[in-house]
C-alpha positions in Angstrom: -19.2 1.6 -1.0 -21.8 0.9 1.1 -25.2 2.9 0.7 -28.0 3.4 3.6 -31.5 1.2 2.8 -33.1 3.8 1.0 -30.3 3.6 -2.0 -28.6 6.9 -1.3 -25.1 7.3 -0.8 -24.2 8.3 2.6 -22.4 11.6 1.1 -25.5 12.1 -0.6 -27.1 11.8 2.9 -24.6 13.7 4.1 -25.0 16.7 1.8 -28.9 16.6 1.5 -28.7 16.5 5.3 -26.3 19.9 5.2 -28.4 21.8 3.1 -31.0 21.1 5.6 -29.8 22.4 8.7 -28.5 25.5 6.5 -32.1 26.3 5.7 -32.9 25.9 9.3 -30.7 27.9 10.3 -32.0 30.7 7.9 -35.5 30.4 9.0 -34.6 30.8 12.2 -32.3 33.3 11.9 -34.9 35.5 9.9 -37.8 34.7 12.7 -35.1 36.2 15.1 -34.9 39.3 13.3 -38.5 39.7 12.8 -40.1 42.4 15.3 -44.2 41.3 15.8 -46.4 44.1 16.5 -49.2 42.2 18.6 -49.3 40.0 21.3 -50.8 37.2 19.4 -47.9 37.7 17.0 -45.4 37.7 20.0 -46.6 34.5 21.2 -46.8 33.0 17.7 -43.3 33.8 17.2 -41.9 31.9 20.3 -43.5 29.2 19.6 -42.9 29.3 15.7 -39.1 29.6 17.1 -38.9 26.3 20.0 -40.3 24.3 17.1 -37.3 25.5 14.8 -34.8 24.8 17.9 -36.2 21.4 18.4 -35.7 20.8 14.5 -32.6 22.6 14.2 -31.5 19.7 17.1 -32.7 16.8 15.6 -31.3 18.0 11.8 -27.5 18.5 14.0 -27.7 14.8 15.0 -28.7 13.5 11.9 -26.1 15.7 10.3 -23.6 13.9 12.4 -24.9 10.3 11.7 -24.1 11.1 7.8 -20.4 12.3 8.8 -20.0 9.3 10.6 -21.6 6.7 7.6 -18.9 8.3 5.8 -16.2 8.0 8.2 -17.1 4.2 8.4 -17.5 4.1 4.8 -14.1 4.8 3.9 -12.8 2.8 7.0 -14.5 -0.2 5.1 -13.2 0.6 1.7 -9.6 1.0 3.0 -9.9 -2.2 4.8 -11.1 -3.3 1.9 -8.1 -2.2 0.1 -5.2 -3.7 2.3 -6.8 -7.1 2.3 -6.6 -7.1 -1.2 -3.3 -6.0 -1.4 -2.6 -8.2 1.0 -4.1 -11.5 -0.7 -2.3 -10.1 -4.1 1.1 -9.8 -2.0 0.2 -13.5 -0.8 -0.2 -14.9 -4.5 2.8 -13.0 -5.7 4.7 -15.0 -3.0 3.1 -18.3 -4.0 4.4 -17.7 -7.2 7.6 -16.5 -6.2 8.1 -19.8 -4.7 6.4 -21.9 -7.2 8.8 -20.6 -9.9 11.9 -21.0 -7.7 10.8 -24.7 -6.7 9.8 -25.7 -10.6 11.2 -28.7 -12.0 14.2 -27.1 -13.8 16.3 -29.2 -16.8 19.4 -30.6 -16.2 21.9 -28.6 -16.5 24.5 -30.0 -19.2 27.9 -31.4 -18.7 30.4 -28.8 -18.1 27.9 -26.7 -16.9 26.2 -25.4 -13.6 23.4 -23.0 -12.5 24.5 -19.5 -11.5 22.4 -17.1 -9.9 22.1 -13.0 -9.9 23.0 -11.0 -7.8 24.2 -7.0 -7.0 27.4 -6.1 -6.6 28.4 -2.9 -5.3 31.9 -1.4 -6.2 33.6 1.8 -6.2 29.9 3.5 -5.8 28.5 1.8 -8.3 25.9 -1.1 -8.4 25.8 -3.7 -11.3 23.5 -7.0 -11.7 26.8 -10.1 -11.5 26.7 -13.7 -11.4 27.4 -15.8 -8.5 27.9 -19.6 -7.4 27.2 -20.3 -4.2 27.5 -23.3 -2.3 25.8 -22.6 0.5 22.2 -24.0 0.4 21.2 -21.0 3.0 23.3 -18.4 1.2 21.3 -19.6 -2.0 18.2 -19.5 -0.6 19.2 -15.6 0.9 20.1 -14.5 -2.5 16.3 -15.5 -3.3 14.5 -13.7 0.0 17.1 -10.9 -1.4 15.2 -10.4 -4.6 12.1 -10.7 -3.5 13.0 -8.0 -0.4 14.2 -5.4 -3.6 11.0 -6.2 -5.8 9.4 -5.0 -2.9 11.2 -1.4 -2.2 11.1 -1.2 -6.4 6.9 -1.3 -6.2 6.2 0.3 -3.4 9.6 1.7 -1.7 9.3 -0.5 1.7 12.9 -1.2 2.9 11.1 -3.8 5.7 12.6 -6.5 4.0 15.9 -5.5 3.1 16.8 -4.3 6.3 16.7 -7.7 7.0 20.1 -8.3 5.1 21.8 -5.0 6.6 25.1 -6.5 7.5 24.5 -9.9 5.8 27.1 -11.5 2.8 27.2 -14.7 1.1 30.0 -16.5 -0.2 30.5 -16.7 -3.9 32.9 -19.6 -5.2 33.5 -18.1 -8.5 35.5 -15.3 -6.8 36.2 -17.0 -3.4 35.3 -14.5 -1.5 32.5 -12.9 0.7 30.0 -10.2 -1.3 27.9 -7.9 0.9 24.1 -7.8 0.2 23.5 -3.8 -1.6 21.1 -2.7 1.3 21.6 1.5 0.4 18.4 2.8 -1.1 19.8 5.2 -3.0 22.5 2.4 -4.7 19.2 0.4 -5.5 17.4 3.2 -7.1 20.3 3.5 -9.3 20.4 -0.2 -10.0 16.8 0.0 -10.8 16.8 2.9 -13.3 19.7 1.1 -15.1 17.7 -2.0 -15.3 20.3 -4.2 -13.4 17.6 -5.6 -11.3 15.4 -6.6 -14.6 15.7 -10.7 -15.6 13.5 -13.5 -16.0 15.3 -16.1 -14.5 17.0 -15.7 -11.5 19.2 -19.0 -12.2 21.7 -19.0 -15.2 23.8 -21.6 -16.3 27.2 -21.4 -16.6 30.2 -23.1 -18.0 32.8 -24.9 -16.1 35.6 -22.8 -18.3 33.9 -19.6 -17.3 33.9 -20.4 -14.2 37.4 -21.2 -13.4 
C-alpha cells in the first residue's frame, strides 16, 4: 500500500485527521455554550471562535484528502490485483499450451491417442473417451477444458458459453456428442471428480476401439 512521505499510512492519516476535527468540533462547541460576562470577554470569544471556524475548515479538507489517499489506495491495490491475476491467467495458458504441444512418444502399433471428454446422458455427466478426426474438433475438445477449469476456479461461464450449441464428432461411436455447457451438470461432474486427469490424451487400442 502506498504510504504519504512522512511514513504514515493514509488510514492512519485518515484516522489521526478524524480525531482532529472531533476535538474541534468540541472546542467549539463548548466556546458556543460559554456565556462571557464582560465585554472584553465578549470580544475575546468571537475571535477565539473565527479562529476555530477557520481551523475547523482547513481540518474538513484535509479530512477529505485522507478519505481520498484511501480511496486511491485501494484502487491501486485492486489494480494491482487483476494484473496479477491476469499475468498468472497468462502463464497458466502458456502452459496449457506448452503441455498440449510437447513432444509426445509414439504411440505403439495397434494403438492410438484418445482424448477426454464429458458426456452427458440421461441427466447424468461422466468423463468418456473420444477419437476424433477432426483436427478443429480436437483442438475444441482442448479450448473445452480449459473453458471448464476456468468455471471450476472461479465460476466464470465466459468461456463455455462459447461452445453453447457446439458438438464434435467422435469416431469410436460414429456419432455427434454435444459439448456439457449446463453449470449445474458441471458442478456435478466436478464434485465426482470426472473432470480430474493428468493427461488429457490417452492411448487406446485398436481392439478397444472397434
Amino acid at each position: 500500500m502506498a504510504r504519504p512521505r512522512n511514513g504514515t499510512s493514509a488510514h492512519t492519516q485518515y484516522r489521526r485527521r478524524r480525531e482532529h476535527l472531533a476535538d474541534l468540533e468540541a472546542r467549539y462547541e463548548k466556546l458556543t455554550r460559554s456565556r462571557p460576562g464582560t465585554p472584553g470577554k465578549k470580544a475575546a470569544k468571537t475571535r477565539a471562535l473565527n479562529k476555530l471556524s477557520r481551523q475547523l475548515s482547513a481540518a474538513h479538507g484535509l479530512l477529505t484528502k485522507a478519505r481520498n489517499a484511501i480511496t486511491k489506495t485501494s484502487a491501486e491495490r485492486a489494480s494491482a490485483k487483476i494484473a496479477a491475476k491476469q499475468r498468472r491467467s497468462e502463464a497458466a495458458k502458456k502452459g496449457w499450451a506448452k503441455r498440449r504441444t510437447a513432444r509426445k512418444p509414439p504411440s505403439p502399433a495397434g494403438s492410438r491417442r484418445a482424448q477426454r471428454f464429458l458426456e452427458e446422458r440421461d441427466g447424468e455427466v461422466k468423463q468418456i473417451l473420444v477419437d476424433p478426426p477432426s483436427r478443429d474438433d480436437r483442438s475444441a475438445i482442448g479450448s473445452y477444458w480449459h473453458a471448464v477449469g476456468v468455471f471450476r476456479n472461479n465460476g466464470s461461464t465466459a468461456l463455455l458459453d462459447r461452445f453453447e450449441g457446439r458438438s464434435i464428432y467422435d469416431a469410436l461411436t460414429r456419432s455427434r456428442l454435444p459439448f456439457v455447457t449446463d453449470t449445474a451438470l458441471l458442478r456435478e461432474a466436478i464434485a465426482a471428480g470426472h473432470t480430474d486427469f493428468d493427461d488429457l490424451y490417452t492411448e487406446i487400442s485398436w481392439a478397444s476401439a472397434a
